[in-house]
C-alpha positions as CSV (number, residue, x, y, z in Angstrom):
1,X,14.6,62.7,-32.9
2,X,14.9,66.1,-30.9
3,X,14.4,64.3,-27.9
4,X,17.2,61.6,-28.6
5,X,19.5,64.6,-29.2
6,X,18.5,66.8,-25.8
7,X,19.0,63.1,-23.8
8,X,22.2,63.1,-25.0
9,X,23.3,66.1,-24.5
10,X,22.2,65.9,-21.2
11,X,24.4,62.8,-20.7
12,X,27.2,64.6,-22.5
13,X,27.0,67.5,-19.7
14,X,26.8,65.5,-17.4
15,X,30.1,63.5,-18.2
16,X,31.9,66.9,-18.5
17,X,31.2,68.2,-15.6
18,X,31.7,64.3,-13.7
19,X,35.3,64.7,-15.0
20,X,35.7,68.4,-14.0
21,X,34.3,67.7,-10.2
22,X,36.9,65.0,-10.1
23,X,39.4,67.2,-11.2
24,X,38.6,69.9,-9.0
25,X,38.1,67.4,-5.8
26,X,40.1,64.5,-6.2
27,X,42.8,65.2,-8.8
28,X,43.3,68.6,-7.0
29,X,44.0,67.4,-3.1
30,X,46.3,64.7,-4.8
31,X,48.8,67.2,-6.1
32,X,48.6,70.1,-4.0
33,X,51.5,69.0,-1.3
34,X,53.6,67.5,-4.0
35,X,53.3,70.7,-5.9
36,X,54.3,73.0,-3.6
37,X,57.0,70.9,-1.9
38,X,58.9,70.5,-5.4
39,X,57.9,73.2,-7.6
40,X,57.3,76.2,-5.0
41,X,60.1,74.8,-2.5
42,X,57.4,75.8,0.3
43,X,59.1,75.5,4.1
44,X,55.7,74.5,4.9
45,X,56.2,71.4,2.8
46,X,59.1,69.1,3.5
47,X,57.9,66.4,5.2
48,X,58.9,63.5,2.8
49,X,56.7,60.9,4.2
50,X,53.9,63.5,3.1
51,X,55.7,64.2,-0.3
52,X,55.9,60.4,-0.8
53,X,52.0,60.2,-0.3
54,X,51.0,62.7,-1.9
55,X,53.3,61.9,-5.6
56,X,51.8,58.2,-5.5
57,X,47.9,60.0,-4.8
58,X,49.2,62.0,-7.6
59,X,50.1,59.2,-9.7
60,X,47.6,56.8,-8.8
61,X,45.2,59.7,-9.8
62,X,46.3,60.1,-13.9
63,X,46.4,56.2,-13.8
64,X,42.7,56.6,-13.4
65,X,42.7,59.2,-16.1
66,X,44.9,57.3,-18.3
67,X,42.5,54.6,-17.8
68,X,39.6,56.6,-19.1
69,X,41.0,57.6,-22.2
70,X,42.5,54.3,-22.9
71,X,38.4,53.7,-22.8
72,X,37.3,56.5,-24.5
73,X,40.2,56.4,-27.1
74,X,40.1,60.4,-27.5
75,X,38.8,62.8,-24.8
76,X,38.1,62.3,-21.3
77,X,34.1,62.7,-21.8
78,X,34.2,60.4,-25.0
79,X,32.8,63.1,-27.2
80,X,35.7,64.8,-28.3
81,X,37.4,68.1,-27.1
82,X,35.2,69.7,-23.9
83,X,36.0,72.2,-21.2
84,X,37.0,69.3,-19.2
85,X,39.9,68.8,-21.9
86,X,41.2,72.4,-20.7
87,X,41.4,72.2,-17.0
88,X,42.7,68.1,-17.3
89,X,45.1,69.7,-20.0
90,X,46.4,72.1,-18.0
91,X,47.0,69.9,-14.5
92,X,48.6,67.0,-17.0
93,X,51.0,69.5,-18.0
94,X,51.8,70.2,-14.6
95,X,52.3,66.3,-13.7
96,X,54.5,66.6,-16.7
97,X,56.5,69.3,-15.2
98,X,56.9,68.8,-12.0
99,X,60.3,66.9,-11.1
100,X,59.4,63.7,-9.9
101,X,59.0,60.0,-10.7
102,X,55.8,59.3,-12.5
103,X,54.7,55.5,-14.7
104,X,54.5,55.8,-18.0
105,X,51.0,56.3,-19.3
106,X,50.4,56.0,-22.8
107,X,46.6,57.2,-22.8
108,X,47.9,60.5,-21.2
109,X,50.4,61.2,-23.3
110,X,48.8,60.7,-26.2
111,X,46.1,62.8,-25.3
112,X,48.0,65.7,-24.3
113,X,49.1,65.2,-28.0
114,X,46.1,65.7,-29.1
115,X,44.9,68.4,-27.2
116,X,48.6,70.2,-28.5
117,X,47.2,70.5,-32.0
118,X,44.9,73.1,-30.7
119,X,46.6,76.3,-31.2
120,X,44.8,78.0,-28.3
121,X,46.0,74.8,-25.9
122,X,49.4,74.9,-27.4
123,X,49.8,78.4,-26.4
124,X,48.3,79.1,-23.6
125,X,48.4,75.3,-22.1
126,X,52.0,74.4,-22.8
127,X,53.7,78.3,-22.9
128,X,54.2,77.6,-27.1
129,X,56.5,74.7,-26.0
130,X,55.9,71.1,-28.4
């Protein structure tokens, strides 16, 4: 039995941090000229075959998430709320608030949902805003 448990927790780590090294790889070099071109208005960022690019990486990006909480049905590591729930909470919200088109993904949305029931999240993650 104890060793069942430590396997799975070792697979449960390991998910976490799968998701988080995406996030901190992937998800993060999809946004960044997007990002600064329409939310910090950078001069260094105008170049709208660039800003095209980089808002369908973005996009094409939280399909993939969407996609693994559509699998999962809850969290992005299937085992319910994990420190990879913080940091994909907090660049969700910033798809969410940049000012740009974006598909419709059900999965997300619902899971930034969920992670809003979370006082701390709610707070601190969304500013106190629903």
């Amino acid at each position: 039995m104890a060793e069942a448990t430590f396997c799975w927790r070792i697979l449960m780590v390991g998910h976490v941090e799968q998701w988080m090294d995406w996030q901190a790889t992937e998800l993060n070099n999809a946004w960044r000229f997007s990002f600064m071109a329409l939310v910090r208005k950078s001069p260094a960022h105008t170049d709208q075959h660039m800003l095209a690019a980089s808002v369908a990486n973005w996009n094409r990006h939280m399909r993939m998430l969407d996609a693994q909480l559509e699998k999962t049905g809850a969290f992005v590591a299937g085992y319910g709320f994990t420190l990879a729930g913080v940091v994909l909470g907090l660049f969700t919200i910033r798809w969410y608030m940049t000012p740009m088109e974006r598909p419709d993904l059900p999965a997300v949305h619902a899971y930034l949902e969920r992670l809003s029931q979370r006082p701390a999240f709610l707070l601190h993650g969304r500013n106190g805003n629903p």
